[in-house]
C-alpha positions as CSV (number, residue, x, y, z in Angstrom):
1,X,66.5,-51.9,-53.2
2,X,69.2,-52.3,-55.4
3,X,68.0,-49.0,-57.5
4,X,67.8,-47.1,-54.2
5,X,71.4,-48.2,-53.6
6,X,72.4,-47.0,-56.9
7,X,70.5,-43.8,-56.1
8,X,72.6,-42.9,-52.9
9,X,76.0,-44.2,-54.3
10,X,75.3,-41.6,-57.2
11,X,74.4,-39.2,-54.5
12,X,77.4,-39.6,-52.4
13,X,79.5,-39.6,-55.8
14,X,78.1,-36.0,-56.6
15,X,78.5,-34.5,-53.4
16,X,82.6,-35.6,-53.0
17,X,82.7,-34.2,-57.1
18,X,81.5,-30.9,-56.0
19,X,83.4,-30.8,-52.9
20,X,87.0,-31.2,-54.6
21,X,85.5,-28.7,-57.3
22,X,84.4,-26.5,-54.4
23,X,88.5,-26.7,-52.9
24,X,89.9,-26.0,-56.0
25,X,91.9,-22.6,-56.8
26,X,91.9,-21.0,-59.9
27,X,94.2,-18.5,-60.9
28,X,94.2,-16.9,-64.1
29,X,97.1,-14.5,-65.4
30,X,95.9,-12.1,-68.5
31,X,99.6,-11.1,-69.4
32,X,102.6,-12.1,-71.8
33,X,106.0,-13.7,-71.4
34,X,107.0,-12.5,-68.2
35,X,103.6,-14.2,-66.5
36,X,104.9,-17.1,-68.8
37,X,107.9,-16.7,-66.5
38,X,106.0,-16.3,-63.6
39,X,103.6,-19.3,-63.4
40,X,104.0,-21.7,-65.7
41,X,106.4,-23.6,-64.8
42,X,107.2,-23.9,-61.5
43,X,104.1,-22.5,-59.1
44,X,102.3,-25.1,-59.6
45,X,105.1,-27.9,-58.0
46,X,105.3,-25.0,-55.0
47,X,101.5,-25.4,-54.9
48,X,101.3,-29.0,-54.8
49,X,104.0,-29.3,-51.9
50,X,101.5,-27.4,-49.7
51,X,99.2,-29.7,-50.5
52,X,96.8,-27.1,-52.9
53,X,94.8,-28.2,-55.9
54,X,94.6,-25.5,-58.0
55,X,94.0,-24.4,-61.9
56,X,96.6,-21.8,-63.3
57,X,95.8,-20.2,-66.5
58,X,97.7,-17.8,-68.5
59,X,96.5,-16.0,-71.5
60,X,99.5,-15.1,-73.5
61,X,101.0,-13.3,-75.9
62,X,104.7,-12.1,-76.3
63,X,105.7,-8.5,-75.1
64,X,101.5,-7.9,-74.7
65,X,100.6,-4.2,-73.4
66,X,97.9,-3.0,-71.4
67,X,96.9,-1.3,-74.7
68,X,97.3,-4.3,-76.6
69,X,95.2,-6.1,-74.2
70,X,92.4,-3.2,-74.5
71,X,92.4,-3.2,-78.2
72,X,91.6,-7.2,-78.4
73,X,88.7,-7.1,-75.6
74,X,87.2,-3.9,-77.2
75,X,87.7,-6.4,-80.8
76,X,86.7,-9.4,-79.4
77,X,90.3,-11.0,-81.1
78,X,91.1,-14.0,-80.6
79,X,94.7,-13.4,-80.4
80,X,96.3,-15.4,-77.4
81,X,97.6,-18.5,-76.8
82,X,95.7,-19.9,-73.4
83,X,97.4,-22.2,-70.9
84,X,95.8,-23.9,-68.7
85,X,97.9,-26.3,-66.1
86,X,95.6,-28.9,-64.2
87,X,96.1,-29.5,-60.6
88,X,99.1,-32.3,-61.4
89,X,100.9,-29.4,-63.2
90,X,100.0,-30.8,-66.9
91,X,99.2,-28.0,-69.5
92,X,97.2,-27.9,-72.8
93,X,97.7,-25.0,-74.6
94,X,94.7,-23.2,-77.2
95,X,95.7,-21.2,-79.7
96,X,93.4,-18.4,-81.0
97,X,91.7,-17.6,-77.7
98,X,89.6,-14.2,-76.6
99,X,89.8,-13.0,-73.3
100,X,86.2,-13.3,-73.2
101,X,86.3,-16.7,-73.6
102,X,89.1,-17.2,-71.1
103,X,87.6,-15.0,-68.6
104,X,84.1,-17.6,-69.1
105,X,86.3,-20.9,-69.1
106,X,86.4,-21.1,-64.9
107,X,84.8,-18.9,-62.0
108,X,88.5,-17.6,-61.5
109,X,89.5,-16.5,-57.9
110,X,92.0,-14.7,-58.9
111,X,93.1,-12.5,-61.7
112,X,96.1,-10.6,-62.6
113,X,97.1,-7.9,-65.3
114,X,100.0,-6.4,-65.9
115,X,101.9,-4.1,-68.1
116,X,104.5,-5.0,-70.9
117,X,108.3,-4.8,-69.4
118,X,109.7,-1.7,-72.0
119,X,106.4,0.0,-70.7
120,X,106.3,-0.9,-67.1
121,X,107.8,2.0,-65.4
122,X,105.9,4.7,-67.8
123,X,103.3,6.2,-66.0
124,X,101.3,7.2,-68.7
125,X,101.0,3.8,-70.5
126,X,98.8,2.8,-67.9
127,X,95.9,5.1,-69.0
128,X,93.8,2.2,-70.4
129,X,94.2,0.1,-67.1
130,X,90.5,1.0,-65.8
131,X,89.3,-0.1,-68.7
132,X,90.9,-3.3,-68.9
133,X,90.5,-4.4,-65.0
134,X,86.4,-2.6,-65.8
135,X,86.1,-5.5,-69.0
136,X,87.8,-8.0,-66.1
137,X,85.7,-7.4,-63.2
138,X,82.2,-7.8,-65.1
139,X,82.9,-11.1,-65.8
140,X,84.9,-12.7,-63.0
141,X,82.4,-13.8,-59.7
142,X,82.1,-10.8,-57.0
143,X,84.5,-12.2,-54.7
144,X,87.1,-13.1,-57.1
145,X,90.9,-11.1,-56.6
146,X,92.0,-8.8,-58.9
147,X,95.9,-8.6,-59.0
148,X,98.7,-6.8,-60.7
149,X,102.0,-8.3,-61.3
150,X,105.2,-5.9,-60.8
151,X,108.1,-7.2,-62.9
152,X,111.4,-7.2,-62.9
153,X,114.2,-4.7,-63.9
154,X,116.6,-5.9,-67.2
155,X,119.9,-7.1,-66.7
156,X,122.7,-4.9,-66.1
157,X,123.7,-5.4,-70.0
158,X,120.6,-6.0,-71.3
159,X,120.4,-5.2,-75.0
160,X,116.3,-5.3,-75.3
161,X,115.9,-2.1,-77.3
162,X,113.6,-0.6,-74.5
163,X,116.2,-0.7,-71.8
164,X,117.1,3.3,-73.6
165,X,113.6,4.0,-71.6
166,X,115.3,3.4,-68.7
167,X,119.0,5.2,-69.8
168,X,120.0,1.5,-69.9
169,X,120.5,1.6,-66.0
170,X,118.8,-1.2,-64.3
171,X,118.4,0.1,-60.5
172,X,116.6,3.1,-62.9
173,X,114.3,0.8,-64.5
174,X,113.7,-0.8,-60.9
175,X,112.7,1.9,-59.3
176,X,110.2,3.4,-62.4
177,X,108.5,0.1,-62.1
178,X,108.1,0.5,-57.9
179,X,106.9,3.9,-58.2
180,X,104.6,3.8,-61.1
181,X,102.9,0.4,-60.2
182,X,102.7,2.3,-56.6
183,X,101.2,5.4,-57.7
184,X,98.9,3.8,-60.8
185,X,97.5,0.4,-59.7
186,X,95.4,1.7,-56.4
187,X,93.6,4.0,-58.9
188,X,91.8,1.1,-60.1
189,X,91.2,-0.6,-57.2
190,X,93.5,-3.2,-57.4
191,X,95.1,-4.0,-53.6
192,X,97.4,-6.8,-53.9
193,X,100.1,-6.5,-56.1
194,X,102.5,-9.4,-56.3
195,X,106.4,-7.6,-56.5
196,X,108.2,-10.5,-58.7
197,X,110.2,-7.3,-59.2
198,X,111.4,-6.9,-56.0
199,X,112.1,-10.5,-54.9
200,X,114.3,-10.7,-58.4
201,X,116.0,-7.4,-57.3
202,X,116.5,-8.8,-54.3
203,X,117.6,-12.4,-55.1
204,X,120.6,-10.3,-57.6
205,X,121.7,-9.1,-53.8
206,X,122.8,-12.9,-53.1
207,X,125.0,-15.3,-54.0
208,X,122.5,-16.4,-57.1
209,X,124.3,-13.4,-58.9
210,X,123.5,-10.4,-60.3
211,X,121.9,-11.3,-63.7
212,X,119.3,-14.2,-63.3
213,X,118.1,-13.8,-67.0
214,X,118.5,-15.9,-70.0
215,X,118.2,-13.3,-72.5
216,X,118.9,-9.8,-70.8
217,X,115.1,-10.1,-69.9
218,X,113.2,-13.0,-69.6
219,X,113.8,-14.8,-66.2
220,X,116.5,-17.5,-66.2
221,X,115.9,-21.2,-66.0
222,X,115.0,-22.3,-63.4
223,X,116.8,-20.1,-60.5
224,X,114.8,-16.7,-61.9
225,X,111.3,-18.6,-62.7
226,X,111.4,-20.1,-59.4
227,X,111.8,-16.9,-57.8
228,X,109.1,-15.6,-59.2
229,X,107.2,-18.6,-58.7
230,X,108.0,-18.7,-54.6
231,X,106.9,-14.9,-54.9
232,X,103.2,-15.7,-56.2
233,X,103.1,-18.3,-53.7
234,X,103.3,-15.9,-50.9
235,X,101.6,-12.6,-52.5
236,X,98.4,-14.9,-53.9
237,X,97.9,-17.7,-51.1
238,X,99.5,-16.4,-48.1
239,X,101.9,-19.2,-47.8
240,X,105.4,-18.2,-46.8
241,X,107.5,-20.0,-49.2
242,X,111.0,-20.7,-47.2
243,X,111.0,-24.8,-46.4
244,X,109.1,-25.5,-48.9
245,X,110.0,-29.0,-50.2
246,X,109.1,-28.5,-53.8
247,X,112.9,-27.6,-55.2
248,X,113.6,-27.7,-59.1
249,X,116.1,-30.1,-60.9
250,X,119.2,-27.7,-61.6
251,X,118.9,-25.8,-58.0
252,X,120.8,-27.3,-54.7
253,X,118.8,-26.6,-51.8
254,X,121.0,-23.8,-51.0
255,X,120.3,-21.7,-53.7
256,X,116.7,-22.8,-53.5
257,X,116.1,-21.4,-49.6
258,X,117.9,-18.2,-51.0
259,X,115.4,-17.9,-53.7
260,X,112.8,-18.3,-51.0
261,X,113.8,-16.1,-48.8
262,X,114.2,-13.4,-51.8
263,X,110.4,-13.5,-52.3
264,X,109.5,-13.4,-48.5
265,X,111.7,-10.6,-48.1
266,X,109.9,-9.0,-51.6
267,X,106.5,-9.6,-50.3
268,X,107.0,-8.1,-46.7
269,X,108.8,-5.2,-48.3
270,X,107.4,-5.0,-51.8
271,X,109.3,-1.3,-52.6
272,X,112.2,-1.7,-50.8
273,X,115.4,-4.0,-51.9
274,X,115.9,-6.5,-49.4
275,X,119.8,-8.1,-48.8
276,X,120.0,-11.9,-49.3
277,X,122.5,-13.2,-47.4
């Protein structure tokens, strides 16, 4: 009797194990800093306030190109730095990772690519992109979501050395990133594209100012990586992100509903600059 009690208590154990695996979203970002920006540090508190359990990883490396990214599939190289961040928003970080690897580590739900930011508004840099989303979609389950992540336009007085791409004019570098993600990511397949670059753009429109780097480039902390953040909230899970309670240490609520608001506008309107008043 007592075995057979053991039996169904293992039983019922299994099933509630493969449930909560069952409701559990993973995300994984093949990108470089500015996904570093994106997700890694506030998405998954905005995740958790909606009550969410899901998996964010991130394979990284700094200023990585869709080129770059071709070159170490077609290798094999194990060249990243892969984050993962557990449900509770705790992340362990492996050096000397493949995407291969990364791409076997979960049956991802989602996945995004994107393109470096000196590059992202070149047309013609994106001529490796089938083959990288190709190398994606074999080995990512059939119903999984492949995504590309616009970024974001430099600050007005940016000095990154690519901002000449752009004739160092940032509504210039705005709108090459808009149009070329516009006219090169449906050639691949790719439907939902998540416009960080538009909800920043839009966000410089308000009160938060004009800047919202830390560098010229890299998203400031936390008002510009929680904008980002609120955007991949909406654009990924279809969850508007204005209320939501989850509001980072060093933001008043104020500016935190204005952040909101920036990336609800962004992903209603994903090529078209939205005021925040």
């Amino acid at each position: 009797m007592k075995r057979f009690i053991s039996i169904i208590v293992f039983v019922v154990i299994s099933v509630f194990v493969a449930s909560a695996q069952n409701d559990t979203i993973k995300v994984l970002a093949i990108g470089n800093s500015f996904s570093e920006d994106a997700v890694e540090e506030h998405l998954s508190g905005l995740l958790r306030a909606e009550g969410l359990t899901v998996i964010i990883g991130n394979m990284y490396i700094g200023g990585c190109s869709i080129e770059r990214h071709v070159k170490n599939l077609r290798g094999d190289i194990a060249d990243y730095r892969y984050r993962k961040i557990d449900p509770e928003g705790n992340m362990q970080e492996i050096n000397g990772y493949t995407l291969e690897k990364a791409l076997a580590d979960e049956d991802w739900d989602y996945v995004s690519v994107q393109q470096s930011s000196p590059l992202s508004g070149q047309p013609e840099s994106y001529v490796l992109l089938p083959e990288l989303v190709g190398f994606v979609r074999a080995r990512i389950p059939e119903d999984a979501v492949m995504m590309f992540h616009q970024t974001w336009a430099y600050s007005e007085d940016s000095s990154h050395k690519a901002y000449v791409n752009y004739d160092r004019d940032q509504m210039k570098m705005y709108n090459a990133i808009v149009e070329t993600v516009a006219a090169e990511v449906p050639k691949v397949g790719i439907g939902l594209v998540i416009p960080s670059g538009t909800a920043i753009q839009n966000a410089r429109t308000s009160h938060l100012g004009t800047d919202l780097t830390r560098d010229g480039y890299h998203l400031s902390r936390p008002h510009g990586r929680y904008i980002a953040s609120c955007t991949w909230l909406e654009a990924v899970f279809g969850i508007n992100p204005v209320g939501n309670a989850y509001c980072p240490e060093g933001m008043t609520l104020k500016e935190c509903r204005t952040a909101q608001k920036a990336a609800h506008k962004a992903v209603r309107k994903p090529t078209k600059i939205s005021r925040i008043r």
